[in-house]
N, C-alpha and C positions, 0 to 999 in steps of 0.2 A: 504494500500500500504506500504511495506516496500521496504529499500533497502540493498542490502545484502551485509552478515557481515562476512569476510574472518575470520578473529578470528585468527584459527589457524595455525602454524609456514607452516604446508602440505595443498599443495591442488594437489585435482584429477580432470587429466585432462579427455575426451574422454574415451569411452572404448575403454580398449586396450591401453593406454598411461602412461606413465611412471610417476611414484607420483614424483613432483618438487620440490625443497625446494625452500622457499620465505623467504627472508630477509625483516627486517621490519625497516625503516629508521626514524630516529627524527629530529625534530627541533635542530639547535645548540644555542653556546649561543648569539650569532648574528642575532638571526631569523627577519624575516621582523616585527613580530607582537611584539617582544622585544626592537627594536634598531628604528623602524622608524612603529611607534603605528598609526601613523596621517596617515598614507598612503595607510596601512592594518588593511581592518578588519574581522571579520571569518564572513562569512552566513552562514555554515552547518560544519560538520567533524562528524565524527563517525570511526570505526577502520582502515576503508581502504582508507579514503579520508578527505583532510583537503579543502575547497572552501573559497579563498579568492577575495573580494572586492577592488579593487585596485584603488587608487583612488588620483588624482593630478593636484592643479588649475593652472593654468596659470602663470609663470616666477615663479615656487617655486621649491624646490630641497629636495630633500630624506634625510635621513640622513644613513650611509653608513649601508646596512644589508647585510644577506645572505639568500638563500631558496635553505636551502641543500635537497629539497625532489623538485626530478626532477616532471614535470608539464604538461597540456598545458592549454594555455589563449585565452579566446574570448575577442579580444582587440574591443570596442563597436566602442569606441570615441579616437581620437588622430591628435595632432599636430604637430608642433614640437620639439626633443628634444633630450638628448644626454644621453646617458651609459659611465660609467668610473670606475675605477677601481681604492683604492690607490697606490695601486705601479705602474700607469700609463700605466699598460701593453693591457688595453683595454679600448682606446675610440672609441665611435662611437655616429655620430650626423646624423641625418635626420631633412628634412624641412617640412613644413605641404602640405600635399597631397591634392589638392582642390579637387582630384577624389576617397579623400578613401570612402571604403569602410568597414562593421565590417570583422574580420577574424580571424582566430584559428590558433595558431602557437603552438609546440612544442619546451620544454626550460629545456635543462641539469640544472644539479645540481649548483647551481651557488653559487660560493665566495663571499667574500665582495664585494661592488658594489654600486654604488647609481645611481639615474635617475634624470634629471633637463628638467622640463616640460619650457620650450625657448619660447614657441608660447603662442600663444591666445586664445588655445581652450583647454578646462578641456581636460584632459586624463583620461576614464574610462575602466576597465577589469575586467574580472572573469578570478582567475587563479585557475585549480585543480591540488591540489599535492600529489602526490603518494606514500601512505605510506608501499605500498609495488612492488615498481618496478619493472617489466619482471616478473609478477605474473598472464599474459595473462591464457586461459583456452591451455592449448598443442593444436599444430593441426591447429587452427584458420586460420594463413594464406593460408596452401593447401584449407581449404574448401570453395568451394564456397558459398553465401547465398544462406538458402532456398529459395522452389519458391513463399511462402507468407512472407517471412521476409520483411520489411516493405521499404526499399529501393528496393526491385522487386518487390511486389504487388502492391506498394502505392508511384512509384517514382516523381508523379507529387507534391507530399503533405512531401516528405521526400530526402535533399539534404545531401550526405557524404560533409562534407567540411575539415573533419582530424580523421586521423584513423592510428592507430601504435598498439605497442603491449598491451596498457593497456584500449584503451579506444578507440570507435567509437565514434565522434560528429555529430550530425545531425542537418541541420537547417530545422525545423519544420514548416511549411504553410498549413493556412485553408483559403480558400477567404470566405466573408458570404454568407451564404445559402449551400456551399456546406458541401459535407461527402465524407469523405474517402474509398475506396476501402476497403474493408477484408485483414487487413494484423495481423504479429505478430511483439517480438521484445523480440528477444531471451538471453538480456542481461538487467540488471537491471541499474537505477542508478538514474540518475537527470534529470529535468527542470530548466533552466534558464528560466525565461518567462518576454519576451518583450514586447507580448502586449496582451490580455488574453481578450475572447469573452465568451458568454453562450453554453454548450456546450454540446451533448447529447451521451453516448457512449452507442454502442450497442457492441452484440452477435450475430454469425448464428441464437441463441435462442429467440433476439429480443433485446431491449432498456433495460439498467439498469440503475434505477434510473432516475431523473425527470433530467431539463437539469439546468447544474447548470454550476461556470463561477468560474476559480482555484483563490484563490487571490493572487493577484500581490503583495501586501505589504509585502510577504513573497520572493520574488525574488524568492530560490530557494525549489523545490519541490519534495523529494524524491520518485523514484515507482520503481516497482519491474520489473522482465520479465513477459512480458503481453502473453497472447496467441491469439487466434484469436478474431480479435473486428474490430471497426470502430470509428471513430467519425465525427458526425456531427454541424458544426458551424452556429449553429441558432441565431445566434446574426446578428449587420447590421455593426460590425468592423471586418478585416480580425484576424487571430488568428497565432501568430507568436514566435516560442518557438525558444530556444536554447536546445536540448536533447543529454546530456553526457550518454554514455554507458559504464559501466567497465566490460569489460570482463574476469569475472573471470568467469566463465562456471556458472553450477547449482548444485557444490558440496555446502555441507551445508544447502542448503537450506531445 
């Protein structure tokens, strides 16, 4: 399984679409993982994506960064807590939500800034940062998904929860014993994986490989665009991923 590697400055979109130029964005010198180390830390990065670990005990405070490479975050865990700005021009506080829930937001290129975790419950995210912004495949939003893309073949096992121009997230569900529909998934990219069963993926062709069970200790799991398969959860725990898609089409690869 790989996952794929934009490289370079051009990408082609669609036949028949116009070649895009992509800007490719860096860390400053305030970056979260420079200026406030305790709080960030990398799981994966490679040319097109940097995954960070975000992470904040109870009544502690950031120390002021930036994360100039716009993003979006599956915030898992949270209570409550405040955003500030030093030139005071942005605070904002929330109180802990006895009804949260996890959830994936979308987050501009952001200044200086720190976060002070107020409440009692750890604060934990995965944020992905995009090293090359509005470098979507052209077209994307006219086309509808195919009719095996894996949100219409497979929508009982596969929920959109945020979708923009660089990336589709999906929350991933297997109850045990079952298997999935025949679907594909036309964009390569990651796993976040919550909570990971034994697990047998087949083909129209049949089962490949014996059933095996992804390891968690690695959090995040990189794969490519899949084509047509299945998986079945032959273990006796449900099977429950976080699945980041980048949509950068299938030039390059």
């Amino acid at each position: 399984m790989k996952i794929l590697l934009v490289g370079a400055v051009l990408l082609a979109g669609s036949a028949g679409a116009q070649t895009t130029a992509c800007k490719t964005l860096a860390p400053d010198a305030q970056d979260a993982l420079v200026a406030s180390p305790a709080n960030h830390t990398v799981l994966f990065e490679d040319a097109d994506v940097r995954v960070l670990d975000v992470h904040s005990q109870p009544h502690t405070r950031e120390a002021v960064h930036t994360h100039r490479l716009p993003s979006v975050m599956y915030i898992e865990r949270q209570g409550a807590g405040t955003y500030d700005t030093p030139d005071g021009t942005d605070h904002r506080s929330h109180p802990t939500d006895p009804n949260f829930k996890p959830r994936v937001i979308g987050i501009k290129s952001e200044g200086p800034h720190w976060t002070e975790n107020t409440g009692d419950v750890p604060f934990h995210a995965i944020r992905v940062e995009f090293k090359h912004p509005g470098c979507g495949m052209p077209g994307w939003k006219a086309a509808a998904p195919a009719a095996d893309d894996a949100v219409v073949a497979a929508p009982a096992n596969h929920t959109v929860v945020f979708e923009n121009d660089d990336a589709r997230v999906l929350d991933v569900h297997l109850a045990p014993g079952a298997k999935e529909p025949v679907h594909t998934h036309p964009w390569p990219g990651f796993f976040y994986m919550v909570e990971v069963a034994p697990l047998v993926n087949s083909t129209p062709a049949g089962p490949v490989g014996p059933a095996r069970t992804m390891p968690i200790a690695m959090k995040i799991l990189p794969i490519g665009a899949e084509g047509p398969h299945s998986v079945e959860n032959v273990g006796d725990v449900p099977l429950h991923l976080i699945r980041f898609e980048l949509k950068y089409g299938s030039a390059g690869k």
